[in-house]
C-alpha positions as a printed NumPy array, in Angstrom:
array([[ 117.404,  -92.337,  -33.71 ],
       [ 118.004,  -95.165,  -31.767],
       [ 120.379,  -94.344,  -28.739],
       [ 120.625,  -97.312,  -27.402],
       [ 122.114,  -99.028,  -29.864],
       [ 124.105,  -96.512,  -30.864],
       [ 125.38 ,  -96.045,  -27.287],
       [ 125.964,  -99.733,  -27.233],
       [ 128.003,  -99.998,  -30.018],
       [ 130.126,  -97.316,  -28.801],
       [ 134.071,  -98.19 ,  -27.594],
       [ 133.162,  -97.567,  -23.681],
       [ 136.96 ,  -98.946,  -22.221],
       [ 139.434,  -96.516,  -21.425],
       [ 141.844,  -98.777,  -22.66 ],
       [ 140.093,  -98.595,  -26.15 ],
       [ 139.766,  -95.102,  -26.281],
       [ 143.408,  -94.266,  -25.294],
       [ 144.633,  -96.752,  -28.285],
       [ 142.361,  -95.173,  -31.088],
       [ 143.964,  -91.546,  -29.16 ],
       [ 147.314,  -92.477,  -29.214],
       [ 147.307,  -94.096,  -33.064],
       [ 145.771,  -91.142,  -34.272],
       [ 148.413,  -89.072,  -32.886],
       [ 151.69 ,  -91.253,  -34.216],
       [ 149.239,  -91.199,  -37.761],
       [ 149.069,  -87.183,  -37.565],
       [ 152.597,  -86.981,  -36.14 ],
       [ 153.613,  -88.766,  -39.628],
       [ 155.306,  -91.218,  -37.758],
       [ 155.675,  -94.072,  -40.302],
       [ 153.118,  -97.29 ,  -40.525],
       [ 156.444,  -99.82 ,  -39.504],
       [ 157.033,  -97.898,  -36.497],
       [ 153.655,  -96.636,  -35.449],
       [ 153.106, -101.354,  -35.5  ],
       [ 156.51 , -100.854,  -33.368],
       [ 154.969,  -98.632,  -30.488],
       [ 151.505, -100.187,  -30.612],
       [ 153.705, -103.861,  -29.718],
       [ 155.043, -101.517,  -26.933],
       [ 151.973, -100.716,  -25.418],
       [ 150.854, -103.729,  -25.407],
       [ 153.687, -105.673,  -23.825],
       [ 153.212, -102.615,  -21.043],
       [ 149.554, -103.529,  -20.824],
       [ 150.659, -107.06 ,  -20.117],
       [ 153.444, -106.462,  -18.115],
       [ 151.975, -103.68 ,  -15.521],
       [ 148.204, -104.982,  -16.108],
       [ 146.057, -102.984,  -13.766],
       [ 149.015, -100.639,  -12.868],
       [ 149.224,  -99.55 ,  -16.77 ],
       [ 148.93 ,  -95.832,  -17.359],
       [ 146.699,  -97.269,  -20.373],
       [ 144.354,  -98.955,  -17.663],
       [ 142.28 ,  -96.249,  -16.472],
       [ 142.255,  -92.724,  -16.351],
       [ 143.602,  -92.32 ,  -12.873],
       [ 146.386,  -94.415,  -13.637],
       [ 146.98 ,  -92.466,  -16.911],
       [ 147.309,  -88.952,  -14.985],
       [ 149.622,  -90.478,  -11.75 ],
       [ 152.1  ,  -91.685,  -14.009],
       [ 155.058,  -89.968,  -13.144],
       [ 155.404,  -89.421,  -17.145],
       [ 157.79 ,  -86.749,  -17.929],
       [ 160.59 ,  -88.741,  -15.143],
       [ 159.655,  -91.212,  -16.874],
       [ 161.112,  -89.837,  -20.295],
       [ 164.213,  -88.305,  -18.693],
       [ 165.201,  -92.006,  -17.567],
       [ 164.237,  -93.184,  -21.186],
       [ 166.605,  -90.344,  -22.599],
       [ 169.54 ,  -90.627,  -20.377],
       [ 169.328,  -94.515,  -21.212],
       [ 169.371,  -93.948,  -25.301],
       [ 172.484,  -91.362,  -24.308],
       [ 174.216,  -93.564,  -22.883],
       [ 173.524,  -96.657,  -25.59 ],
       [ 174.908,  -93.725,  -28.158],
       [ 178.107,  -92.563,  -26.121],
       [ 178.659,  -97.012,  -26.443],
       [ 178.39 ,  -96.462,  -29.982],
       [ 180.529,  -93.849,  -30.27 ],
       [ 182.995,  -95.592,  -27.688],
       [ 183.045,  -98.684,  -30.172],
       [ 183.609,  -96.298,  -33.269],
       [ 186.715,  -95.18 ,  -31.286],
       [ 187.922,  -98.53 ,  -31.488],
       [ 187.301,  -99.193,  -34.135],
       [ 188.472,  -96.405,  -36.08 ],
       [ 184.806,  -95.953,  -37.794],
       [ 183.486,  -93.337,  -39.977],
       [ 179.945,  -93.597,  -38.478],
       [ 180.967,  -91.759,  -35.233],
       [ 179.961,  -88.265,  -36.086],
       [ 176.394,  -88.892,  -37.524],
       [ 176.151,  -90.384,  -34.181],
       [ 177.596,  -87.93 ,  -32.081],
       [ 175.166,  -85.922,  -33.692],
       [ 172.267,  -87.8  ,  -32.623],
       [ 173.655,  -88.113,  -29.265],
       [ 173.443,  -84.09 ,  -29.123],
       [ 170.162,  -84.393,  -30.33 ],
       [ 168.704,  -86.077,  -26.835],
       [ 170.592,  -84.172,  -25.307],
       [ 168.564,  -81.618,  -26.378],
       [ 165.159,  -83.723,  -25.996],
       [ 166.729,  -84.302,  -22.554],
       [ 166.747,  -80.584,  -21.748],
       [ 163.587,  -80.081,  -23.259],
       [ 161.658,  -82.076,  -21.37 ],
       [ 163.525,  -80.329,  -17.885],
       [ 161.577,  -77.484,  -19.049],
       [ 158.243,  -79.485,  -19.608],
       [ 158.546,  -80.934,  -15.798],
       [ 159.349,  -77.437,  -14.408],
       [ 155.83 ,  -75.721,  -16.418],
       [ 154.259,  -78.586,  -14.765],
       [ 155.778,  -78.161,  -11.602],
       [ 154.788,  -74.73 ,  -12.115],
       [ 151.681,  -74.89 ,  -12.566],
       [ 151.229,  -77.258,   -9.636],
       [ 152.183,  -74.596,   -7.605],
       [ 149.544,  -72.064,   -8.952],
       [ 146.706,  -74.726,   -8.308],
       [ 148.24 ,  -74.391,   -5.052],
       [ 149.017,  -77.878,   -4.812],
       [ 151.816,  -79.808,   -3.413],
       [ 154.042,  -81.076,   -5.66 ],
       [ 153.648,  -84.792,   -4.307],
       [ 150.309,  -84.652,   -5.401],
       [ 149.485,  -87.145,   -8.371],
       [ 148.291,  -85.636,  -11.987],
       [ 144.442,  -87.292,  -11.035],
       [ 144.515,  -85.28 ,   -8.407],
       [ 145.735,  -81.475,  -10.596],
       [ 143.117,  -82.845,  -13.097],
       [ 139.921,  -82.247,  -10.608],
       [ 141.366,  -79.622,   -9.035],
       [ 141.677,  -77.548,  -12.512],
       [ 138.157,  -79.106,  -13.095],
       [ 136.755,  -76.376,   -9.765]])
């Protein structure tokens, strides 16, 4: 066998490796092909945008990002943009406004969800014995002891 070349043909970048991760999650997640195209324009315009700072940089990057605030923002944001919605079905005297008072409830309950993720993390900061300041890089190597 001939290592070398096989080591050299190898995807080495983080950044590589985290997009052929991520799209085989959306693909096993069933997430459909026009949407999974939709995210992967996502990460790249966050590649471009936060360039060295992207979580999809480096691994360090990828375990300080303050992730699951992160998602709580993103959720209270598509909340609100659904309570507008429902707002403009008011005036409007729409039909639509209870299929989307139903998704509404639905992030809510993603929204509470995720309070519970960030509290098992939290959590489990604690029982590493590790202040809670302390970035995800540094939880990963301590777990690693």
């Amino acid at each position: 066998m001939d290592y070398k070349k096989i080591m050299d043909g190898q995807k080495t970048s983080f950044g590589s490796l985290y997009d052929e991760v991520i799209e085989r999650i959306l693909e096993d997640s069933e997430i459909d092909s026009t949407c999974r195209g939709l995210l992967r324009e996502r990460r790249d315009m966050g590649k471009k945008k936060y360039g060295k700072y992207s979580m999809q940089t480096n691994l360090t990057n990828c375990l300080k990002v303050p992730i699951v605030e992160h998602i709580k923002e993103e959720l209270l944001d598509l909340m609100n943009y659904y309570a507008h919605l429902i707002y403009i079905g008011y005036l409007m005297g729409e039909p639509w406004k209870q299929p989307i008072k139903n998704c509404l409830e639905t992030i809510d309950t993603f929204y509470r969800q995720t309070s519970i993720l960030e509290r098992t993390v939290k959590n489990r900061i604690k029982e590493l014995n590790l202040d809670s300041s302390v970035g995800l890089s540094e939880v990963a190597e301590e777990m690693k002891k």
